[in-house]
Every structure is written in C-alpha cells, then in structure tokens.
KEMAR-31587 format. One record per residue (C-alpha): residue number from 0; residue in one letter; x, y, z. Coordinates in steps of 0.02 Angstrom, whole numbers, plus 50000, padded with zeros to 5 digits. Example, Ala and Ser with C-alpha at 12.3 -4.5 7.8 and 13.67 -1.06 7.14 Angstrom:
<sites>
+-----+---+-------+-------+-------+
!   k ! r !  east ! north !    up !
+-----+---+-------+-------+-------+
!   0 ! A ! 50615 ! 49775 ! 50390 !
!   1 ! S ! 50684 ! 49947 ! 50357 !
+-----+---+-------+-------+-------+
</sites>
This chain:
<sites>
+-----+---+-------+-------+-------+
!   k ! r !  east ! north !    up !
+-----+---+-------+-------+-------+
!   0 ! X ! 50972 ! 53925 ! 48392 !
!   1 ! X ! 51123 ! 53834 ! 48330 !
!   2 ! X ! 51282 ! 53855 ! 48392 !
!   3 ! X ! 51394 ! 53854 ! 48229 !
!   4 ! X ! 51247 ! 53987 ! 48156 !
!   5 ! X ! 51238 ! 54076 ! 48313 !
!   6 ! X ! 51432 ! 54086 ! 48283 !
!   7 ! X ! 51417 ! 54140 ! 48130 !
!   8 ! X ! 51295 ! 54276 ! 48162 !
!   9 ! X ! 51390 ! 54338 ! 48301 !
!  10 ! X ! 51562 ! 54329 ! 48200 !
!  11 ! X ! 51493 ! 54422 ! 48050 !
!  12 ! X ! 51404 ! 54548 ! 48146 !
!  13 ! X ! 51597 ! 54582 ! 48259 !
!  14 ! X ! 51686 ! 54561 ! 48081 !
!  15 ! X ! 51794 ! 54702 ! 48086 !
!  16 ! X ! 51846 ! 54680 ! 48268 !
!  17 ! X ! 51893 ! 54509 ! 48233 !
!  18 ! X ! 52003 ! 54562 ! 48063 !
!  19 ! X ! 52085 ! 54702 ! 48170 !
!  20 ! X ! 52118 ! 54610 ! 48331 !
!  21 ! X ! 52129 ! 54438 ! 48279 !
!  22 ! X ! 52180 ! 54423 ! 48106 !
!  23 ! X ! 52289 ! 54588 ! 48114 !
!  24 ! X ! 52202 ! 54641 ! 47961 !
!  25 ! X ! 52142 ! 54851 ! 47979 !
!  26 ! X ! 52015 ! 54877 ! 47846 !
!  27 ! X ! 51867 ! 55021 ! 47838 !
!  28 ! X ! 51768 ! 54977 ! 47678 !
!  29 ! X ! 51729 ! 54789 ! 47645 !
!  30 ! X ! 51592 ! 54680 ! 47562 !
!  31 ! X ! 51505 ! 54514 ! 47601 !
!  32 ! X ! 51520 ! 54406 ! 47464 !
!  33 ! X ! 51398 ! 54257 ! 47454 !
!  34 ! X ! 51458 ! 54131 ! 47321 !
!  35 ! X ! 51409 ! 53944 ! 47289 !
!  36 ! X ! 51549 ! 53850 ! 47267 !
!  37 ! X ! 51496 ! 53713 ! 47146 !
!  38 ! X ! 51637 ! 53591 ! 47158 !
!  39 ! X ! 51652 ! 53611 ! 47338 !
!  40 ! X ! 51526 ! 53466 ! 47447 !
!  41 ! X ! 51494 ! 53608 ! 47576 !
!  42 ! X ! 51424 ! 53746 ! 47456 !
!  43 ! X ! 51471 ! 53893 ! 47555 !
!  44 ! X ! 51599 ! 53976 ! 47649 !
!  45 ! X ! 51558 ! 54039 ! 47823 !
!  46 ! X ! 51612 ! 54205 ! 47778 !
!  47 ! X ! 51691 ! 54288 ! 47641 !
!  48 ! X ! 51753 ! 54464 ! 47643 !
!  49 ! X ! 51803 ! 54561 ! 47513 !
!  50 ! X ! 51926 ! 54709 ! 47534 !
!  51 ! X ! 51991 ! 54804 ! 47395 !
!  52 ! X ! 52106 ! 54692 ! 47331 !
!  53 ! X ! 52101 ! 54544 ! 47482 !
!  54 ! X ! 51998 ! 54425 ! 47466 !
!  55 ! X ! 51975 ! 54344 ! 47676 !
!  56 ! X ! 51907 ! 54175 ! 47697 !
!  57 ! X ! 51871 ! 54115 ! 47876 !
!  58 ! X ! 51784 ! 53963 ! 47903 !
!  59 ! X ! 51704 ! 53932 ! 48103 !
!  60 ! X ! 51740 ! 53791 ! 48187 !
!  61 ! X ! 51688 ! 53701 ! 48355 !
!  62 ! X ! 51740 ! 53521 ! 48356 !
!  63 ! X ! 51921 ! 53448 ! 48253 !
!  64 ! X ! 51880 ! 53421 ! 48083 !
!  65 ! X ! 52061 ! 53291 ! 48013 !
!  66 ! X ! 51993 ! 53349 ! 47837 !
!  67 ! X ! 51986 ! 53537 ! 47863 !
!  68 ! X ! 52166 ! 53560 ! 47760 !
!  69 ! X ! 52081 ! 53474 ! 47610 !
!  70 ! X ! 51925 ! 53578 ! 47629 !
!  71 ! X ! 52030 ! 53755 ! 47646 !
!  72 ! X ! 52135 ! 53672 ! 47476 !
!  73 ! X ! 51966 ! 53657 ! 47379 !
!  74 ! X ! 51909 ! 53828 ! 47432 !
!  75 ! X ! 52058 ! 53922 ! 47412 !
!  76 ! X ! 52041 ! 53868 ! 47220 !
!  77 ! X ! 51884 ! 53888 ! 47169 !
!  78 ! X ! 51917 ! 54073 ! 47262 !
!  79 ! X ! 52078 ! 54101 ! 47175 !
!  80 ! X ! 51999 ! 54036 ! 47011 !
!  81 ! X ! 51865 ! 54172 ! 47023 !
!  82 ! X ! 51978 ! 54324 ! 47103 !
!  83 ! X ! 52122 ! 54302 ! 46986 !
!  84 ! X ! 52196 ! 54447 ! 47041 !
!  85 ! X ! 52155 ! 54468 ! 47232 !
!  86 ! X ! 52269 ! 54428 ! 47380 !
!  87 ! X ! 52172 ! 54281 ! 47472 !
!  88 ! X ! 52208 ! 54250 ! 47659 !
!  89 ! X ! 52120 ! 54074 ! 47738 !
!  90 ! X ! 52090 ! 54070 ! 47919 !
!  91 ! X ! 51986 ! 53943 ! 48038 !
!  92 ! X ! 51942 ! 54013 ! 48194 !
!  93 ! X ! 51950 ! 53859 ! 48313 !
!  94 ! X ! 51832 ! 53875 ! 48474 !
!  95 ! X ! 51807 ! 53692 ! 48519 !
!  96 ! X ! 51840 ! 53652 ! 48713 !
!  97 ! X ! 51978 ! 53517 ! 48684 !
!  98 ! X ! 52143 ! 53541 ! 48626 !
!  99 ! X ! 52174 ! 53578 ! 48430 !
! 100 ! X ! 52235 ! 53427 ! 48316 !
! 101 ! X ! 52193 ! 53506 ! 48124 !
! 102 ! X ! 52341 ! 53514 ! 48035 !
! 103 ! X ! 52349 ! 53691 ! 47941 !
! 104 ! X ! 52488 ! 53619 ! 47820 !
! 105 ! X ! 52485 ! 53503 ! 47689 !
! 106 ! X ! 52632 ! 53454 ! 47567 !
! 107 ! X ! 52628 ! 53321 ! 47434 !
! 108 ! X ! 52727 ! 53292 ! 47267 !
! 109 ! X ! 52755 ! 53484 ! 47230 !
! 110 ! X ! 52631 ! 53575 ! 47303 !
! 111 ! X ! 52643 ! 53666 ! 47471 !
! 112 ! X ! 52476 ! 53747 ! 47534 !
! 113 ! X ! 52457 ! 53832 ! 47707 !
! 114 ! X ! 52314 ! 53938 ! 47794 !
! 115 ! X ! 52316 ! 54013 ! 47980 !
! 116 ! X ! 52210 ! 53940 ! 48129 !
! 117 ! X ! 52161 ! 54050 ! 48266 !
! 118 ! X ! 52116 ! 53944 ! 48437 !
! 119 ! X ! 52007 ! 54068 ! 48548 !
! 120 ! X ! 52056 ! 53969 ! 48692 !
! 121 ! X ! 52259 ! 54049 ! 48672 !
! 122 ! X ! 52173 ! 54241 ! 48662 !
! 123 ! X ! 52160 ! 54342 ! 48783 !
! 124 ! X ! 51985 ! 54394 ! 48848 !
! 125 ! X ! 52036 ! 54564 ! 48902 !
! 126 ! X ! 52084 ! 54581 ! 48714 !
! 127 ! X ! 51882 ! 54574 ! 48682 !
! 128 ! X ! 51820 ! 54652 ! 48839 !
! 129 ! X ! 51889 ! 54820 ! 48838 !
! 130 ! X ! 51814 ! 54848 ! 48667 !
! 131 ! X ! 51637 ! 54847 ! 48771 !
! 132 ! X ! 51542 ! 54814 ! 48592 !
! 133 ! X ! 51375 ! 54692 ! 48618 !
! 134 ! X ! 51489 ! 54558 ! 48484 !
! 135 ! X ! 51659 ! 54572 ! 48552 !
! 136 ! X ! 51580 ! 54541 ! 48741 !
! 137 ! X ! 51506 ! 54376 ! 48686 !
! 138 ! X ! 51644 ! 54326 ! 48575 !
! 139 ! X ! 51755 ! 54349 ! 48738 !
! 140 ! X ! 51674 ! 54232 ! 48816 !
! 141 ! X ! 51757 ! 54072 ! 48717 !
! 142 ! X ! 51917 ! 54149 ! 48745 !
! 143 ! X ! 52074 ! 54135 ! 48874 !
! 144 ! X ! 52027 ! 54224 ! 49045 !
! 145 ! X ! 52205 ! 54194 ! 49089 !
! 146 ! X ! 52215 ! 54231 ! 49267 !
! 147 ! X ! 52055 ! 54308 ! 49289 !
! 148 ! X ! 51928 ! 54246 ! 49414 !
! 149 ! X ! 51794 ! 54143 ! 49304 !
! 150 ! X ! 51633 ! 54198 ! 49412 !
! 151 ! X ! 51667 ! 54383 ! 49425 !
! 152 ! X ! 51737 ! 54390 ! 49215 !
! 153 ! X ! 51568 ! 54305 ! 49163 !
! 154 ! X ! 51478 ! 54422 ! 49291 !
! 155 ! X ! 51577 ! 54575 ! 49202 !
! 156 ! X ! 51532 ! 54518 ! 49042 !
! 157 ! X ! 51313 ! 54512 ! 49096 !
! 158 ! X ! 51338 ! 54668 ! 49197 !
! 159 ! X ! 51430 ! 54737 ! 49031 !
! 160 ! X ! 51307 ! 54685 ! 48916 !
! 161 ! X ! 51163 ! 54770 ! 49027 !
! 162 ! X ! 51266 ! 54938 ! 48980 !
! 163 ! X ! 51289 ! 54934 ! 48809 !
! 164 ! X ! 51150 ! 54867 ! 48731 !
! 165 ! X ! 50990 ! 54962 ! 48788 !
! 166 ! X ! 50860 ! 54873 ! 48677 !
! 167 ! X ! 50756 ! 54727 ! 48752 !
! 168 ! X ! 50737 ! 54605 ! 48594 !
! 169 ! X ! 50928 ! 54645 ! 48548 !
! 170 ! X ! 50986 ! 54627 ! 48732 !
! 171 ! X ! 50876 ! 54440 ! 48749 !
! 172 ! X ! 50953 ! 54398 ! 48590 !
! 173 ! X ! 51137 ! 54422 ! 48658 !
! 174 ! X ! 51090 ! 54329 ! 48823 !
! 175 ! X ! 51051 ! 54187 ! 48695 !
! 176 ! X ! 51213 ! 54186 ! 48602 !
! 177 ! X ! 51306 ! 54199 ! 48761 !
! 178 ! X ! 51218 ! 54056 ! 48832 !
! 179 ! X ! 51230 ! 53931 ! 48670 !
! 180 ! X ! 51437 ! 53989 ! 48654 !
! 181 ! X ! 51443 ! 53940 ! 48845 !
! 182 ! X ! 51440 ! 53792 ! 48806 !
! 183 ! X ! 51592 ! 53775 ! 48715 !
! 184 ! X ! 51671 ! 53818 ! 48871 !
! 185 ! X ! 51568 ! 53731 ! 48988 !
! 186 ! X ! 51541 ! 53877 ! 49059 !
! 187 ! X ! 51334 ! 53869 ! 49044 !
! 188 ! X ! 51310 ! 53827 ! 49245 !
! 189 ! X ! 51415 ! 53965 ! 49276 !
! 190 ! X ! 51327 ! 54085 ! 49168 !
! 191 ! X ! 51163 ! 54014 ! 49235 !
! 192 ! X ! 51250 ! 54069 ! 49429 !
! 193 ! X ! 51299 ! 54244 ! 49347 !
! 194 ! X ! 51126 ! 54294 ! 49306 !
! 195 ! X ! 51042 ! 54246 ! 49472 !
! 196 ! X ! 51163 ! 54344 ! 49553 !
! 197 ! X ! 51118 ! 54516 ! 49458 !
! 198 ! X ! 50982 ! 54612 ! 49565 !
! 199 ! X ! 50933 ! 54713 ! 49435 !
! 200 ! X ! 50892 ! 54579 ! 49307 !
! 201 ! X ! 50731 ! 54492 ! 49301 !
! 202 ! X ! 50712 ! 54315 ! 49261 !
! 203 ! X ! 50575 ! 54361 ! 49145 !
! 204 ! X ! 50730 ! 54451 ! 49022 !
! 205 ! X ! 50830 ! 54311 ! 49000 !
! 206 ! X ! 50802 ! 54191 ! 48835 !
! 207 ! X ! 50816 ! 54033 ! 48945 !
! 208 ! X ! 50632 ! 54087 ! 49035 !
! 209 ! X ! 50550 ! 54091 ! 48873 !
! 210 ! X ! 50620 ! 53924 ! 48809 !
! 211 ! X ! 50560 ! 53833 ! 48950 !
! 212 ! X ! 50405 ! 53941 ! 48977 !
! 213 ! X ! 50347 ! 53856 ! 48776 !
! 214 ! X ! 50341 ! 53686 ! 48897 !
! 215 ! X ! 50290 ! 53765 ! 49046 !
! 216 ! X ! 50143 ! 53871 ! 49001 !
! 217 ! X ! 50076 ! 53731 ! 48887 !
! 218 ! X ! 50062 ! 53607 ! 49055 !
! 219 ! X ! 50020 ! 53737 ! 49155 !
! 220 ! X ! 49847 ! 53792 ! 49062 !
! 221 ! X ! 49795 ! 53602 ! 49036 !
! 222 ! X ! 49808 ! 53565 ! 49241 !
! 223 ! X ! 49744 ! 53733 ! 49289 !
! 224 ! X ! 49581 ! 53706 ! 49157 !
! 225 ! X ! 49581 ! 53503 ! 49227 !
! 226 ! X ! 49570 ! 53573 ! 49402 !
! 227 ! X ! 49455 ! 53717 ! 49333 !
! 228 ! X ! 49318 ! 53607 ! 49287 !
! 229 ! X ! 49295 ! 53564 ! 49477 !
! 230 ! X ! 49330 ! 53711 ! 49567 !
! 231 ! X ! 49315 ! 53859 ! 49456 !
! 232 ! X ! 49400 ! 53919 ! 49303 !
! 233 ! X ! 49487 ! 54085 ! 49337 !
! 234 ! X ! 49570 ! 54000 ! 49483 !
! 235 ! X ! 49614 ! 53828 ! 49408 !
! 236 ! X ! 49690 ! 53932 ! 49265 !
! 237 ! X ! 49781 ! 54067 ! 49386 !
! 238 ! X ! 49849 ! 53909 ! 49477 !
! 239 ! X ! 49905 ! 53837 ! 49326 !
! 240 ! X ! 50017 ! 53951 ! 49260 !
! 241 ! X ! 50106 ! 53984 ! 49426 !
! 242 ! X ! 50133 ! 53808 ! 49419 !
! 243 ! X ! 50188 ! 53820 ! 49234 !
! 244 ! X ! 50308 ! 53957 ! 49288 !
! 245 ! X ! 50375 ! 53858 ! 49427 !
! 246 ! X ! 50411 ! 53692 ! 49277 !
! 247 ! X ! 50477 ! 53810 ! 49165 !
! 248 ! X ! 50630 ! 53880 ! 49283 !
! 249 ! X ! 50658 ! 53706 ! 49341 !
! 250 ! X ! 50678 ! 53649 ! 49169 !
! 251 ! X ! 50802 ! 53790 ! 49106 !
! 252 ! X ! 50900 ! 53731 ! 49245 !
! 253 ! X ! 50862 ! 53841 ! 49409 !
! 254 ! X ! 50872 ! 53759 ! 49552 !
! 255 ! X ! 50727 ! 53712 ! 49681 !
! 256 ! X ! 50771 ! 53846 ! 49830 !
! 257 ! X ! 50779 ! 53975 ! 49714 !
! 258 ! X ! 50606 ! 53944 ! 49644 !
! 259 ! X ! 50529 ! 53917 ! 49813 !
! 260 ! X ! 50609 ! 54086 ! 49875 !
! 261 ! X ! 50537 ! 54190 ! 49723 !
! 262 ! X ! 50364 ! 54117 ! 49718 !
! 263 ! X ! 50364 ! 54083 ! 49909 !
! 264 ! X ! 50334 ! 53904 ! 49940 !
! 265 ! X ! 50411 ! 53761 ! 50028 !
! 266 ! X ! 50544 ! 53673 ! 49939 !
! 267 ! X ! 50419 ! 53521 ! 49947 !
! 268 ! X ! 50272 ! 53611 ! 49868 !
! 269 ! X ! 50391 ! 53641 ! 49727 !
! 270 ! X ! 50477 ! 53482 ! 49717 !
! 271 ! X ! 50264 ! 53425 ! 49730 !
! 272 ! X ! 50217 ! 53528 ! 49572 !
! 273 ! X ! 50365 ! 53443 ! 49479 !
! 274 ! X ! 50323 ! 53299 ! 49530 !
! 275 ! X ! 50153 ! 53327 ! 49449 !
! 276 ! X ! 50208 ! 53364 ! 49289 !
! 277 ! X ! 50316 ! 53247 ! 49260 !
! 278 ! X ! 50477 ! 53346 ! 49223 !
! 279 ! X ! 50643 ! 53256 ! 49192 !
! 280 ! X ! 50780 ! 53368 ! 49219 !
+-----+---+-------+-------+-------+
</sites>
C-alpha cells in the first residue's frame, strides 16, 4: 500500500479524533463529501467534511509542496463557489520528516488568503495514545514523542494495538499502516526491533511475513521440486519452503541470528540458503 492512501485511509477512518484534538473542531454528525473539482489539475480533495454549516477541507501531505498555497487558493473557490453559504476551514496536515517550508499565506494586489498547517512532528504523542483507538495509535506514531524513550513508545504502541483491536485481518492491516507511516519517521528498523521483541506475537501475524513470503514461497517450491526430481518430491518440496521461509524473513528485513535461532540452524546454513537464492537485501 501507498503511503499518502494509507494516510488517507487511516486519517478518514480517525476523522473525528483528528477534528477534536487537532483541528479543535467538536462535531457529532458529519458527511463525506466526494466532489470533482473540474478546474482544479488534482481532481479531488483528500477529504472533505461536511458539518452542518462548515464545510472542512484537509489536504495530507508527506513531502514540501512550494505550490500548496496556490492549490488550497483554487480549492477554497471552487468549494466556496458551490457552498455559498457554509463556513469553510482549509487545513494541511504536514507529516514529512524534514522541517516545514510551505508558506500557508499568500498576499498579492488585494487579496489576502490564509489556511492552517498542522506539522505532526510539533504534537504531542501522548495527545494520540491515551485515546487507545486502533487510528489514533498509528496516527501517533508520526507525531512528537517529546521526551519519551523511542523503543519502549513504539513498543507501547504494538503492545497497545494487540489490546484493542481483537480481529486478525483488521489487526494485520494496522501492523501495515504502522509500518508504511514508519517511514516518515524513519522509525521502520525500530518498529521492525519492537515486534521481535513481543513474545506473544508470531512472525506469521505481521504484514511484512506475507510480503516477503509472495517472493519467498515462489523460490522456495521451484528449488524444493528441482531437488525433488532427484531425491523425492514430498521432501524436496518440504525443504523448499523452509528455505522459502528462511528468504522471505531475510528479505522483510530480519536479521540472520534471528532466523537461524527460530528455524535452528547455523548462521552459515542460513547465510548458505541465501546465498542460493540469490537475495539482495
């Protein structure tokens, strides 16, 4: 998945959190509006709430964009043009790792046009962590953890995660978002580090197994049915996918001891059965 839709999955789905906390906006009953903007080159907004008589734009951003004040100028018309009467409020929720340079301003000849950005890096993580909510917990991870240790916040965060969301597919996909926003941070090692260290959670549950396990698996099968041929077929295949398991957490990034400790080989036989199959790290 995507970062910016991951992002915007994860934002839409942790919308009223974000208006209460962030935005300082306390609404109960609110629609999604999706609208084409025909004048505008990028045809939609990232999200669009409607509120009673508010109209909220935010648009999601993870890198500086210098021509983000003309963008939020040609939305905020074609919006106002189509909710005469509505109060609009613009934001652009910033959650790139280096430092913010979009200007939120711009003034020429006699027009004056302004719109809010939030930087997740200046909010506080506790701020999204004691709402213990599957979105705010993975939103929290791109913000400030102040003085916070990084290790144990991102291991509060799994180990938070394992609590409140109790269904498998829902729980793999939130391991996924928090692993693709990680990045932002360049906090993905240290996720990686977080996991390993939770007893209770297999390898098998996270997202990052079955990603590699698509290469893996593949390789696997076609040297266990090669070595097959010659020494039987059940146990060329059985071979193969051990050794497709072993690929497969080597290429979502675990690292050789810990492979050789779970499947219990040397660290040579599994640097050997890389070696084989050709993986590039």
């Amino acid at each position: 998945m995507k970062k910016d839709i991951i992002l915007k999955d994860i934002t839409k789905e942790a919308v009223k959190d974000i208006l209460k906390y962030l935005i300082k906006i306390e609404i109960d009953d609110f629609e999604f509006l999706d609208i084409e903007f025909e004048k505008i080159e990028v045809k939609k907004a990232d999200i669009l709430v409607k509120a009673k008589n508010k109209i909220i734009h935010i648009e999601l951003q993870s890198s500086n964009d210098y021509s983000m004040v003309y963008r939020m100028a040609r939305y905020y018309i074609e919006i106002a043009s189509r909710y005469k009467k509505s109060e609009i409020y613009q934001y652009v929720i910033y959650i790139g790792n280096k430092k913010n340079y979009m200007k939120n301003e711009l003034i020429k000849d006699n027009m004056k046009f302004k719109f809010d950005i939030i930087d997740m890096k200046k909010i506080p993580c506790e701020k999204f962590l004691k709402l213990e909510t599957p979105e705010a917990l993975v939103l929290s991870i791109l913000c400030d953890f102040e003085d916070r240790d990084v290790a144990k916040t991102i291991k509060e965060i799994l180990e938070k995660l394992i609590k409140v969301v109790k269904n498998e597919n829902e729980f793999r996909k939130y391991i996924l978002m928090l692993e693709e926003l990680s990045t932002s941070r360049d906090l993905k090692t240290k996720i990686k580090e977080a996991e390993m260290g939770l007893q209770h959670l297999r390898w098998e549950d996270l997202p990052s197994w079955e990603i590699g396990m698509e290469y893996g698996m593949k390789a696997g099968i076609e040297k266990g049915m090669e070595k097959g041929m010659e020494k039987g077929m059940e146990k060329g295949i059985k071979k193969g996918l051990e050794n497709g398991k072993i690929v497969a957490l080597y290429e979502v990034g675990f690292g050789i001891e810990d492979i050789a400790k779970r499947y219990n080989k040397s660290i040579d036989e599994v640097k050997k059965v890389i070696a084989t199959f050709e993986v590039k790290k």
